[in-house]
C-alpha positions in Angstrom: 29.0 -9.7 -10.0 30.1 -13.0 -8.9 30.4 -12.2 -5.0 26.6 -11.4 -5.3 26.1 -14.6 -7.2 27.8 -16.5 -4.3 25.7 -14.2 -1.5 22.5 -14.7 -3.5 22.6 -18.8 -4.1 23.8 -18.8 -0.1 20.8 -16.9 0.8 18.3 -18.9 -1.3 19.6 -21.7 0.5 19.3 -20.6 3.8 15.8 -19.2 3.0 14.7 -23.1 1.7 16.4 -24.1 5.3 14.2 -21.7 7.1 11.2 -22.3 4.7 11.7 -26.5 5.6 11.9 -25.5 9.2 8.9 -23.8 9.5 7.2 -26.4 7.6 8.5 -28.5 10.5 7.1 -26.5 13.4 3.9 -28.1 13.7 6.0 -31.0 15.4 6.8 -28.6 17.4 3.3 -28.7 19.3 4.3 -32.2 19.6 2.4 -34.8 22.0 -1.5 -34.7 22.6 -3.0 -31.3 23.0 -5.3 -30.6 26.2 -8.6 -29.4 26.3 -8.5 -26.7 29.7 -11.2 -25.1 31.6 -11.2 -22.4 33.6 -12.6 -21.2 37.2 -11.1 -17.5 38.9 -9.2 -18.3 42.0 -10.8 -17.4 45.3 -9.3 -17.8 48.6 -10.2 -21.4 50.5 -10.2 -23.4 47.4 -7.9 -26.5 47.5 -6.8 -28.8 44.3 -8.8 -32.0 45.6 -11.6 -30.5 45.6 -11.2 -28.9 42.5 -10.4 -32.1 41.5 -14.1 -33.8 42.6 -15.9 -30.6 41.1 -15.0 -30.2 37.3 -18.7 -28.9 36.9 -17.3 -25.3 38.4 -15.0 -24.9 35.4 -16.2 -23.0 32.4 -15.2 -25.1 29.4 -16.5 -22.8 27.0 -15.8 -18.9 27.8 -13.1 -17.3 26.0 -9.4 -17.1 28.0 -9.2 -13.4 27.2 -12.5 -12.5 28.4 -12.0 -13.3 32.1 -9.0 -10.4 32.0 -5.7 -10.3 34.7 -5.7 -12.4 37.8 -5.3 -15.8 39.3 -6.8 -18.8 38.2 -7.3 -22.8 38.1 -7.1 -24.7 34.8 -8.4 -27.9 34.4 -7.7 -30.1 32.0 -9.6 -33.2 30.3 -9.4 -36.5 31.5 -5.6 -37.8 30.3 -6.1 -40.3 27.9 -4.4 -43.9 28.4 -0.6 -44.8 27.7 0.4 -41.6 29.7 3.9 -43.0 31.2 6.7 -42.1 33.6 8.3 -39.8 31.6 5.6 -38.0 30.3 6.4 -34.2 29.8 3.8 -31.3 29.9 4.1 -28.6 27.2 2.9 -25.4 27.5 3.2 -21.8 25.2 5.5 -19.3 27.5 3.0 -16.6 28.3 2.9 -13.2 31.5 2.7 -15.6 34.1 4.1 -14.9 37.9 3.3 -18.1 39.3 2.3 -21.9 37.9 2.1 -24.5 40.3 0.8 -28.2 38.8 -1.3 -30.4 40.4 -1.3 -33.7 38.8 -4.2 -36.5 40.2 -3.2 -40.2 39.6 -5.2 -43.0 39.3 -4.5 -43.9 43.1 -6.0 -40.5 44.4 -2.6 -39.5 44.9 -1.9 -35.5 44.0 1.4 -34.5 43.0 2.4 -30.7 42.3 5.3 -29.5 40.6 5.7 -26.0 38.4 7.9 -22.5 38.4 7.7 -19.2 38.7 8.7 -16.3 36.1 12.3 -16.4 37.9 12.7 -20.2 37.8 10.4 -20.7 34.3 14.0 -19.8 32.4 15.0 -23.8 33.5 12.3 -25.1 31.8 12.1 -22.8 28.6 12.6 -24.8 25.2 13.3 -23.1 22.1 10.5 -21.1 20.5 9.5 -20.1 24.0 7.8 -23.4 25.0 7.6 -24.3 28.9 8.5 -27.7 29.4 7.7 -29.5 32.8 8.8 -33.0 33.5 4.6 -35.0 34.9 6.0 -36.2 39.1 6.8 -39.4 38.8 4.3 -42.2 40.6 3.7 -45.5 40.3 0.3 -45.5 39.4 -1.2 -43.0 36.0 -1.8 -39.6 35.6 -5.5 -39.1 34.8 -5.6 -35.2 35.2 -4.1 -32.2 35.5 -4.7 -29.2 37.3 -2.7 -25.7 37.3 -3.3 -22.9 39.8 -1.9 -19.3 37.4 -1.3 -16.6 39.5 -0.3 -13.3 38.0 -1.5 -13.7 35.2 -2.1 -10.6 32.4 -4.2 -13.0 30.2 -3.5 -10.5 27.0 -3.1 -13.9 24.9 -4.8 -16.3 27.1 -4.2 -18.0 30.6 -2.7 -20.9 29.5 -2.1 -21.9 25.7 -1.3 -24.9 24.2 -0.9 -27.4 26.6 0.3 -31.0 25.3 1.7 -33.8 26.9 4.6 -35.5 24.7 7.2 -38.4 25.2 11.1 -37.1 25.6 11.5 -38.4 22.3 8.7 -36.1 20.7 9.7 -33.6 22.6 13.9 -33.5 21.6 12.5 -34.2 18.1 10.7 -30.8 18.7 13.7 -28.6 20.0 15.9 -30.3 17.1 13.5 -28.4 14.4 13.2 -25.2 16.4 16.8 -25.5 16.8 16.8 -25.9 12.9 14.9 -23.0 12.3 16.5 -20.7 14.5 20.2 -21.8 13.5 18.8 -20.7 9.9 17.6 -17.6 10.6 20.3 -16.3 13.2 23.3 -16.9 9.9 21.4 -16.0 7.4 21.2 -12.8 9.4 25.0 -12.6 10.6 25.4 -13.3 6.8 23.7 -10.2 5.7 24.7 -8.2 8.4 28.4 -9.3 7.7 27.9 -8.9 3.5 26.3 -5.7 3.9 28.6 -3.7 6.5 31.5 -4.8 3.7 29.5 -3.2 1.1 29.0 -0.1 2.6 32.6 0.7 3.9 32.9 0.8 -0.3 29.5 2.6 -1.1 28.5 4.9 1.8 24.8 4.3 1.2 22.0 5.6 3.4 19.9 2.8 3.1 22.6 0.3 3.8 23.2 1.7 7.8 19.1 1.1 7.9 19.9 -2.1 6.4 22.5 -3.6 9.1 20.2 -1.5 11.7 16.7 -3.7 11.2 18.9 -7.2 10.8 20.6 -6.4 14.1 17.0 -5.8 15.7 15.5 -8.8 14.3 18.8 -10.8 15.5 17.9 -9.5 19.3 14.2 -10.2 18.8 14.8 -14.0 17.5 17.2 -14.4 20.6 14.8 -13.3 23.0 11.4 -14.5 21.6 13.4 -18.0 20.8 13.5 -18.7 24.9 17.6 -19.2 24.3 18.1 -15.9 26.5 16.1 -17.4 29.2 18.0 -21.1 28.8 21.7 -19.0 28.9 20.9 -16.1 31.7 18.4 -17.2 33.9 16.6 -13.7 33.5 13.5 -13.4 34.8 10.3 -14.4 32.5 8.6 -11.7 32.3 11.1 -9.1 32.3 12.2 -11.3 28.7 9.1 -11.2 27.7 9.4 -7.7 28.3 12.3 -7.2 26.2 11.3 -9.0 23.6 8.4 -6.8 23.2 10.1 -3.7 22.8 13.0 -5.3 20.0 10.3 -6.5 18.2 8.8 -2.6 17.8 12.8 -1.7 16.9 12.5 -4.2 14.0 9.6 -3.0 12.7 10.3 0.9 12.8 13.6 -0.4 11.9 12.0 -2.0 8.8 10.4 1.3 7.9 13.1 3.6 8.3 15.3 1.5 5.7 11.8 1.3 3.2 12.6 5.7 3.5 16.0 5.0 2.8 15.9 2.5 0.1 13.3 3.9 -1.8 14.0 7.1 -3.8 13.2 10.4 -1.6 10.4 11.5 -3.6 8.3 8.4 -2.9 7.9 9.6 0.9 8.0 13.7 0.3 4.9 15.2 1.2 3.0 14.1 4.0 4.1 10.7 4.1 7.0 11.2 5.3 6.0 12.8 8.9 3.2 10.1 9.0 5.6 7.4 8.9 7.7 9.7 11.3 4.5 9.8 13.5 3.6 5.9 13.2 7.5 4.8 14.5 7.3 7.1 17.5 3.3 5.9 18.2 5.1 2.5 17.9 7.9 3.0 20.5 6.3 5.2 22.8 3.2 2.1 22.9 5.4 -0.8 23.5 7.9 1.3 25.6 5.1 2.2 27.8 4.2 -1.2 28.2 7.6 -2.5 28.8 8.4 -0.2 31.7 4.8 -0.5 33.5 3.3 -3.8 32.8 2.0 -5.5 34.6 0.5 -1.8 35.6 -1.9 -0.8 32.4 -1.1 -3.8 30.3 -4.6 -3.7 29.2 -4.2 0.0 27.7 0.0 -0.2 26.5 -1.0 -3.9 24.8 -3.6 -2.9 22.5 -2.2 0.7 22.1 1.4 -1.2 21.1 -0.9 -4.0 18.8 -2.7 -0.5 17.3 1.2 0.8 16.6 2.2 -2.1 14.4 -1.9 -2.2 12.7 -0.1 1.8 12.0 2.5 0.1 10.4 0.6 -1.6 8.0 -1.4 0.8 7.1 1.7 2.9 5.2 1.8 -0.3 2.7 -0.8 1.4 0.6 0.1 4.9 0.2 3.8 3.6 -0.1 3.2 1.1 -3.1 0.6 4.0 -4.7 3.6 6.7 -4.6 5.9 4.4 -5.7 4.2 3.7 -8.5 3.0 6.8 -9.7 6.3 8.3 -9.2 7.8 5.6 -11.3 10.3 4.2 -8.3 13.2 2.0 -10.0 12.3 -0.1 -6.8 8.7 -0.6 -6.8 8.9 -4.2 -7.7 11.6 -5.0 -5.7 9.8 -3.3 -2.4 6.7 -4.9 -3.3 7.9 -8.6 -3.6 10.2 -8.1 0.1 6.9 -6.7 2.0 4.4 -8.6 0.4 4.8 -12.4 2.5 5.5 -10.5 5.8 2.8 -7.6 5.8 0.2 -10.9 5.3 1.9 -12.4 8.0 2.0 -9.7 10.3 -1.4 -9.0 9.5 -2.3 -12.8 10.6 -0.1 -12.1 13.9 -1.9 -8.6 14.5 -5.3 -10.6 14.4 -4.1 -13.1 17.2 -3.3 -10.3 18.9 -6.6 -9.0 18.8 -7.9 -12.2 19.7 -9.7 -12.6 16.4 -7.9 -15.9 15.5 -6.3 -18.5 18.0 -3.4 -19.2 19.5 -1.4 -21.5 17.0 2.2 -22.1 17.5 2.8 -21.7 13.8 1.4 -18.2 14.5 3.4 -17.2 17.5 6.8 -18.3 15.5 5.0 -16.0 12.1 6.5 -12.9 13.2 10.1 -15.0 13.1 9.5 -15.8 9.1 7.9 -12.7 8.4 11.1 -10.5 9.5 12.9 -13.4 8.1 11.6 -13.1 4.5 11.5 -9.7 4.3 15.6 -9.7 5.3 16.6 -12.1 2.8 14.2 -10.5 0.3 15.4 -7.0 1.6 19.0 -8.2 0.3 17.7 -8.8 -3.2 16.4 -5.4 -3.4 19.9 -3.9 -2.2 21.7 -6.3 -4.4 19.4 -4.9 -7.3 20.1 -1.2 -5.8 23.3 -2.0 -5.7 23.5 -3.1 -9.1 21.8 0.2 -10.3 24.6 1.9 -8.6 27.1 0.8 -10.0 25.3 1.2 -13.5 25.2 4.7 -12.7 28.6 4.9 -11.7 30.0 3.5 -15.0 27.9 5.9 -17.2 29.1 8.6 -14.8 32.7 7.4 -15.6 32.1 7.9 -18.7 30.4 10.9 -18.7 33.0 12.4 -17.0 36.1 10.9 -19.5 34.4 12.1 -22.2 33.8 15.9 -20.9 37.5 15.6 -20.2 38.1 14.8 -23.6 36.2 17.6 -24.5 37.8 19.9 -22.1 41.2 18.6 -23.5 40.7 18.9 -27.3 40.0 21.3 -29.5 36.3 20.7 -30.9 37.3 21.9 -35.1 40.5 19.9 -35.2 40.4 16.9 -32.7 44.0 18.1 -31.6 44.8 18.6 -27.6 43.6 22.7 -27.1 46.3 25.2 -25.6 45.6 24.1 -22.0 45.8 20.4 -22.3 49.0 20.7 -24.1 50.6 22.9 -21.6 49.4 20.8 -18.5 51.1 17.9 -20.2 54.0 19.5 -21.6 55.3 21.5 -18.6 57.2 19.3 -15.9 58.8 17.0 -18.3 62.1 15.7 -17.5 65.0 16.3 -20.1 65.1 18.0 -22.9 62.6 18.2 -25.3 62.2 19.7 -29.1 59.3 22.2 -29.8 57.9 22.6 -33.5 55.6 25.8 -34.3 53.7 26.0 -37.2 51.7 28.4 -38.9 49.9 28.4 -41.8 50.7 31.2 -43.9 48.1 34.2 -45.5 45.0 32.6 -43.6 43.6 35.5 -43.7 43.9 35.4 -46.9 42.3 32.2 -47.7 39.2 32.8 -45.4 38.9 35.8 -47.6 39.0 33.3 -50.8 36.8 30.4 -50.1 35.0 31.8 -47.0 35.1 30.6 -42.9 33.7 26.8 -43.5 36.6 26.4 -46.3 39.3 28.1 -43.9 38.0 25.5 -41.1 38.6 22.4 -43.5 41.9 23.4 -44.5 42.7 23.6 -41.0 41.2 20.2 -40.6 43.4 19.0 -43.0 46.6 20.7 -41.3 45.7 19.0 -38.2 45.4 15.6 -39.9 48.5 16.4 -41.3 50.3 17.1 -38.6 49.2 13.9 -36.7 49.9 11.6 -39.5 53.9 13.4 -39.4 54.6 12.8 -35.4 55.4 9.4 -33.2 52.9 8.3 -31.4 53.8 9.6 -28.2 54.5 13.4 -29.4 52.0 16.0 -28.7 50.3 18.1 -31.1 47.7 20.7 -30.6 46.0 23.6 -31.6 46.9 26.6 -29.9 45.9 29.8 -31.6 44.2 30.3 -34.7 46.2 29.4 -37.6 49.2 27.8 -35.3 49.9 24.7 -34.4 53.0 23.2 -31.8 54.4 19.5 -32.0 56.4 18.4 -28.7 58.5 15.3 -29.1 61.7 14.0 -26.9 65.1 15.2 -27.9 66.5 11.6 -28.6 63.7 11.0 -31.2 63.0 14.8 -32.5 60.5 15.0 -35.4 61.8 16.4 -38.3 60.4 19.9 -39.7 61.8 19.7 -43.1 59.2 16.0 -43.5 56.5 17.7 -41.8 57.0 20.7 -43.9 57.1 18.3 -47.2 54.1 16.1 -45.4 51.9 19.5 -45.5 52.6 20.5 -49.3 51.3 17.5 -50.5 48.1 17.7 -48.7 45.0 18.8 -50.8 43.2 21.3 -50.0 39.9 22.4 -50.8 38.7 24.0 -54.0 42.8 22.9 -54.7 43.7 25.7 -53.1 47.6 26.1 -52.8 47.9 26.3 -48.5 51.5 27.0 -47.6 53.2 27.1 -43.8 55.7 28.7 -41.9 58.1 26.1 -39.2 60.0 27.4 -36.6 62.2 24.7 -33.9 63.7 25.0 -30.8 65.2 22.5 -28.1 65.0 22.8 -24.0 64.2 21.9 -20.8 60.5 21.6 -19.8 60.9 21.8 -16.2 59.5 24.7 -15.0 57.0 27.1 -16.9 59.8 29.7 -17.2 61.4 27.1 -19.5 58.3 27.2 -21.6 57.9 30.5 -22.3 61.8 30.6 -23.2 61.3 27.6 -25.5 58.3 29.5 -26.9 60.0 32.6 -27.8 62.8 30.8 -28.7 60.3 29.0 -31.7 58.5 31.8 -32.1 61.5 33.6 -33.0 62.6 31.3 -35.8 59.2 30.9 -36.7 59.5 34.6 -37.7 62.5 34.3 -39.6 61.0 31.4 -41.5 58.4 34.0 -42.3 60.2 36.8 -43.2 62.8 35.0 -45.2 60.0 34.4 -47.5 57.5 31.5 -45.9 57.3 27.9 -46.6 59.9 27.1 -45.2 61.9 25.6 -41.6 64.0 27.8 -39.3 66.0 26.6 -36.1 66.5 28.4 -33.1 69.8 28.0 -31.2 69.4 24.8 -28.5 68.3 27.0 -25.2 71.1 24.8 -23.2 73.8 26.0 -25.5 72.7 29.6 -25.2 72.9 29.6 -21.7 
């Protein structure tokens, strides 16, 4: 299969590009990461006062643990070299307001910052905010963010760095790297597989094209590119990102059902993983349309849906191989790198693990691993395919054969011989023979001696006719040759061609040939040219055997 050659070396390489990006992404958290502490926001409180007061700011508390609301974040004391163009970098989180206060070494405060409508102009790729530090002439030495709206699922604010321009393109050139990897090695499967199944038809290959398309829409909403293009509001992309992220995983299951054999999910597994999709949906559905209304209940419901998920690995795998799947190997080795990192992402999202950025761009090489290593399992299915499909060829060509011939002899049977004879255009000779007192010589050397000597008739008869005649079997003791008028065999050599033929026991085995020429157009003209030979066959006969009669050319009779 050289096309799948050429598909599998371009996929390896793309998977080495992604790999090599992801490697990269570290530099992605480019720049000096802050320390932050955090106080709740209550009314009268003002940013230079917060400023002379760090001692009101928790620096230890978990994030998470102080729940939804508005808040002030302080940061560490900047450390030295912090220049004009300093950026801020900060992970894109459920946020309906961040204003920045920045304190310089003057006294002066200077705010900047967006809101989820606005935050779209500042989103880098992998869903980074990026804010530009107000420019003064004297240092930054703190910073100070006021978060209202916030859900705090993940944390209030995550991952904030400060980084140089240069850091910070050097960043969006490897994110750009990595998604630029993932979106055409995707387009490339989506492309290579929609070909293959206009030709195949395969269930599993609608599934296929169906989880690549929802990991395409997830990557270019969780990337921060929809945000950069549209302008759409934050939170509402965050929103939709949630929800094609649950359509790529129940995607991802629906083509495990259709790519692994159909007994490997009968039973109860099947409405469990039926059960675990629509738990799935319904979850991060639920917290799609109504955050930031009972984000606390659809969030860990929806983080429970894709824990669900992983729990059908198992029972899968165990099936699989105890009802000896042709795939198990091939299922195991696509699922295995991204149900470990899924399971890593699941424990962020429980807040078991921090926030890493590594982490929050896992999901993208999960989904991405288990698409490219998806396609080797449907190349491999594909290959098994089309091993079937050749021993079915065969199977079939030979049960024609065996339809077609007559199983003592080897010779076409009755049927074949009339399907190809009738229709022919022109005239064409017919040639009946029939062996003469078979009866007779069953009688002498019994039914497994009457079959060989009709064996040897048949071998006979072969041997005597072009290669492009017809012979066949088509009663018990009679034979019928068919051959072209302009190259007609000739009875009298196939007559002589039989008589020196041994037989068993040396038996002497004489025959009876009757001729005849005619159309073949129409079945009518058979049966004329039939009785026609069968006529001079019976002449032959009764003018003592062993011998060649012609009947009169049908053409000239009419």
């Amino acid at each position: 299969m050289p096309n799948g050659s050429i598909v599998g070396r371009g996929l390896a390489v793309l998977l080495l590009l992604l790999l090599a990006s992801l490697c990269a992404t570290p530099a992605a958290a480019v720049g000096t990461p802050l320390a932050v502490c955090i106080l709740p926001a209550a009314a009268g409180q003002a940013p230079a006062a917060l400023f002379a007061a760090p001692a009101r700011f928790d620096c230890t508390r978990k994030q998470t643990d102080y729940g939804a609301g508005d808040f002030w974040v302080l940061s560490q004391p900047l450390p030295g070299g912090v220049g004009q163009d300093t950026l801020l970098r900060q992970a894109s989180l459920w946020q309906d307001r961040v204003t920045l206060h920045v304190l310089y070494a003057d006294g002066a405060i200077r705010r900047t910052g967006f809101d989820s409508v606005t935050a779209g102009r500042h989103l880098q790729l992998g869903a980074v905010v990026q804010v530009p530090l107000p420019r003064h002439h004297a240092r930054a030495v703190r910073l100070l963010w006021r978060v209202e709206g916030s859900l705090n699922r993940r944390g209030i604010l995550i991952g904030p760095t400060i980084a140089s321009p240069a850091a910070a393109a050097r960043a969006e050139i490897t994110m750009a790297a990595l998604y630029a990897a993932f979106t055409g090695m995707c387009l490339a499967l989506l492309i290579y597989n929609l070909a293959l199944w206009a030709a195949l038809r395969q269930a599993f290959q609608p599934a296929y094209c169906l989880m690549v398309l929802s990991l395409l829409g997830y990557a270019f909403t969780s990337s921060g590119l929809l945000g950069q293009l549209t302008g759409i509001d934050n939170n509402d992309r965050q929103r939709l990102n949630y929800v094609l992220l649950a359509w790529s995983a129940a995607a991802a299951v629906v083509f495990a059902r259709a790519f692994l054999e159909r007994r490997v999910f009968d039973g109860w597994l099947r409405p469990y993983s039926t059960a675990v999709i629509a738990c799935l949906l319904v979850a991060t559905g639920s917290y799609a349309l109504f955050a930031p209304h009972f984000a606390a209940i659809t969030d860990t419901l929806s983080t429970a849906g894709y824990l669900l998920v992983l729990t059908l690995l198992g029972p899968v795998l165990f099936r699989a191989w105890r009802r000896r799947s042709n795939f198990l190997w091939v299922f195991a080795l696509a699922w295995g790198a991204p149900v470990a990192l899924a399971g890593v992402r699941v424990l962020a999202a429980f807040n078991l693990i921090g926030w890493q950025l590594w982490i929050d761009n896992s999901t993208l090489l999960a989904m991405a691993l288990e698409a490219a290593l998806s396609s080797l399992g449907v190349a491999y299915r594909i290959r098994l395919l089309s091993v079937e499909r050749d021993v079915a060829r065969e199977q079939e060509i030979a049960a024609r054969l065996l339809a077609a011939t007559d199983p003592l002899t080897g010779l076409l049977n009755r049927r074949a011989f009339l399907d190809d004879a009738i229709g022919r255009a022109g005239e064409h000779q017919l040639v009946l023979v029939d062996i003469d007192h078979f009866k007779s010589i069953n009688e002498t050397i019994g039914h497994d001696g009457g079959d060989e000597v009709l064996r040897v008739i048949a071998r006979a008869l072969r041997a005597s006719a072009a290669p492009d005649a017809l012979v066949a079997r088509v009663g018990g003791e009679e034979f019928a040759m068919l051959a072209p008028r302009e190259a007609p065999l000739d009875a009298r050599a196939v007559l002589d061609r039989l008589r020196m033929e041994r037989m068993p026991f040396d038996l002497t085995v004489t025959a009876s040939i009757g001729t005849c020429v005619g159309p073949l157009a129409r079945e009518t003209d058979w049966k004329a040219m039939y009785r026609c030979a069968d006529r001079a066959l019976f002449e032959a006969k009764a003018a003592g055997r062993d011998r060649v009669r012609n009947g009169e050319p049908l053409a000239h009779a009419a």
